[in-house]
C-alpha positions in Angstrom: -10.2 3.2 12.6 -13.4 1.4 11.5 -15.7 0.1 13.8 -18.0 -2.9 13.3 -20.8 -4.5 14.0 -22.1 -7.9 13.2 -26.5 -8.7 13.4 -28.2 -11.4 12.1 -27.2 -13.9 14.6 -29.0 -16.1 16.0 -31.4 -19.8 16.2 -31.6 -21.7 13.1 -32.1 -25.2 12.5 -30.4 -28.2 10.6 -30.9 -26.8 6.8 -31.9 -23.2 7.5 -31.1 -20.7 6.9 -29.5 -17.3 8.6 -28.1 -13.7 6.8 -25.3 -12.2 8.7 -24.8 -8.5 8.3 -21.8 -6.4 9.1 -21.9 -2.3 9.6 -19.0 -0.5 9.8 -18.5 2.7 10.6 -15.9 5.6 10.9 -14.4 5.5 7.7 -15.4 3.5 4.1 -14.4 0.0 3.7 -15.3 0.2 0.0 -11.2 -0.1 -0.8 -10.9 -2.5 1.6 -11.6 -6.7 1.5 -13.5 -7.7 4.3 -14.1 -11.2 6.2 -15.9 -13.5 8.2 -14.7 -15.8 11.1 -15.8 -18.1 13.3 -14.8 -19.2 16.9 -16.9 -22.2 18.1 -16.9 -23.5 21.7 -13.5 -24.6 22.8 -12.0 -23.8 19.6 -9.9 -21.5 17.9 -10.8 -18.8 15.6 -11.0 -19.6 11.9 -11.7 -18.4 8.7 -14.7 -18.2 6.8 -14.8 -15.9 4.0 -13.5 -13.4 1.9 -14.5 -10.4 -0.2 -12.0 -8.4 -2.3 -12.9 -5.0 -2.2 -15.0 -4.4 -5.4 -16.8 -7.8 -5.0 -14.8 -9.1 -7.9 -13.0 -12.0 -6.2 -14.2 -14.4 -3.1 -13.0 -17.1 -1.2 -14.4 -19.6 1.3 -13.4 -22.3 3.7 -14.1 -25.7 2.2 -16.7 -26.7 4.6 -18.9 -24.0 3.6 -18.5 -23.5 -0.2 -21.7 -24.1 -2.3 -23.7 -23.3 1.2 -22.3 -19.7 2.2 -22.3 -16.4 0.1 -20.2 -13.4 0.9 -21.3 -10.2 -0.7 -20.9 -6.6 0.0 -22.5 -3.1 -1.0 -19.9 -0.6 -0.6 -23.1 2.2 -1.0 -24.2 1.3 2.7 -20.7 0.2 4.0 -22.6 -3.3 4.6 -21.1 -6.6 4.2 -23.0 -10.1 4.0 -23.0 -13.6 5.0 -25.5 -15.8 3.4 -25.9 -19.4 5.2 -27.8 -21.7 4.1 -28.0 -25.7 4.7 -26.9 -24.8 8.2 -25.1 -28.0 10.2 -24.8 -28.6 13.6 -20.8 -27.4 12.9 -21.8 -24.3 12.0 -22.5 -23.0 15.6 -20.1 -20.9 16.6 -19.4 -16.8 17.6 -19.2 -14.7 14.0 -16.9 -11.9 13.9 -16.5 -9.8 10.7 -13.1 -8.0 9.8 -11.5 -5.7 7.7 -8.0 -5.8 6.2 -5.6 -4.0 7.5 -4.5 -2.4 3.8 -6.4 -1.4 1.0 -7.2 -2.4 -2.7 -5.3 -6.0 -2.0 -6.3 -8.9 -4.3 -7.1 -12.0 -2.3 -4.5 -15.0 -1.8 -3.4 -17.4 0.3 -2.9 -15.4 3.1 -6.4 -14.1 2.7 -7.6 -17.0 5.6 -4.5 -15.8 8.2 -6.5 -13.8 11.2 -2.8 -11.4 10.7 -4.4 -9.6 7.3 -7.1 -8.0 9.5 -6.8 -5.1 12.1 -10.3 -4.2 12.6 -12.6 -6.6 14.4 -16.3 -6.8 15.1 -17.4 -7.9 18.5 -19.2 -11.1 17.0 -22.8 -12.4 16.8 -23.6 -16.0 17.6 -24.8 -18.5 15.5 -26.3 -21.8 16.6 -27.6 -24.6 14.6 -29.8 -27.2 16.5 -31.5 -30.5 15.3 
């Protein structure tokens, strides 16, 4: 079992920026793609982004491709979320999680909450004007 933990939250305004940080700990994740999601108020969880497990391959939600980066460095069992040209829509709880198998490639089902097994407890995020 991994455990993780999500920093970096926090205030930011319209067009910041903010770098979201995920630890885990307990075993490597280095074999293992990793994720963000969201959950704003009154809405259900969704998906945010993807890392395959060497870095190789990523995939984002339309509504935050060309503003977010995923990254990782397997060295310090870290990954990242890089947001930048925060909106108002980007407020929400951020939870980082790690696939529940190894060494997959991403796909469609990449986005589905189901692939993950290991969840952080979240960090908030709020954008203001």
């Amino acid at each position: 079992q991994v455990q993780l933990v999500e920093s970096g939250g926090g205030l930011a305004q319209v067009g910041g920026s903010l770098r979201l940080s995920c630890a885990a700990s307990g075993r490597s994740i280095s074999t293992y793609a990793m994720a963000w999601f969201r959950q704003a108020p009154g809405k259900e969880r969704e998906f945010v982004a993807a890392i395959m497990w060497n870095g190789g391959r990523t995939h984002y939600t339309e509504s935050v491709k060309g503003r977010f980066t995923i990254s990782r460095d397997n060295a310090k069992n870290t990954v990242f979320l890089q947001m930048n040209s925060l909106k108002l829509e980007d407020t929400a709880v951020y939870y980082c999680a790690s696939d529940r198998v190894p060494w997959r490639v991403l796909d469609r089902a990449t986005a589905s909450e189901s692939q993950y097994n290991n969840w952080g407890q979240g960090t908030q995020v709020t954008v203001s004007s």
